[in-house]
C-alpha positions in Angstrom: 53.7 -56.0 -38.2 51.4 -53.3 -39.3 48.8 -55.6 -40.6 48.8 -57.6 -37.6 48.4 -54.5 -35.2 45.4 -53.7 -37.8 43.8 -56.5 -37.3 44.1 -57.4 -33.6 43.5 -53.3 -32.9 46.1 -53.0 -30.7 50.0 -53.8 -30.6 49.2 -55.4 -26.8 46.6 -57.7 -28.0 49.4 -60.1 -28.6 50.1 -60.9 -25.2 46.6 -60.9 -24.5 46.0 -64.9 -25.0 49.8 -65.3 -22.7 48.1 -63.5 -19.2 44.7 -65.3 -19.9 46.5 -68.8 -19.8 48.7 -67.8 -16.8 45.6 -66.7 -15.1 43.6 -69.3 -15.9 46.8 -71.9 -14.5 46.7 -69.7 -11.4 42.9 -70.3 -11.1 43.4 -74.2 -11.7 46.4 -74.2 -8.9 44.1 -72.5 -6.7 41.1 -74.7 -7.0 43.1 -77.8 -6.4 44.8 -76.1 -3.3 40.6 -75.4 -2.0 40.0 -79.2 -3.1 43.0 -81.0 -1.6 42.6 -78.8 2.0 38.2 -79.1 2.1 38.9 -82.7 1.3 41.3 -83.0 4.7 38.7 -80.4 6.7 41.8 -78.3 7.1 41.8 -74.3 6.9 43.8 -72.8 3.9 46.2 -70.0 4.9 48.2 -67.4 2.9 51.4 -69.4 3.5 49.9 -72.5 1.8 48.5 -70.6 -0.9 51.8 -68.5 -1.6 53.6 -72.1 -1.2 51.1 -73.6 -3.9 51.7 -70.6 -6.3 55.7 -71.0 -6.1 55.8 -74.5 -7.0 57.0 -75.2 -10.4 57.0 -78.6 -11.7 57.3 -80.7 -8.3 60.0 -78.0 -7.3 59.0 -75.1 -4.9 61.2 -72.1 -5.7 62.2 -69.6 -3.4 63.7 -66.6 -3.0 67.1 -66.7 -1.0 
């Protein structure tokens, strides 16, 4: 552990690659969202984009 935390220069720089993936997933879910509704000349609201970012895997999750 201590080497590791040497070498990266911090003990968070682990989950540093993690939250760069999930943002960059976010960013990729957004831009097909801007594709799919400039392709139907439709305005994109927050409810579409909040829909967008709860779907998992075909499945939209909510919270009940």
């Amino acid at each position: 552990m201590e080497w590791s935390v040497q070498r990266l220069g911090s003990p968070h720089a682990f989950f540093y690659f993690e939250i760069n993936q999930k943002i960059a997933e976010t960013v990729t879910k957004l831009n097909d969202l801007i594709k799919r509704y400039y392709s139907q000349n439709k305005p994109i609201t927050f409810y579409a984009i909040d829909r967008e970012l709860l779907r998992k895997g075909g499945q939209i999750f909510t919270n009940i």
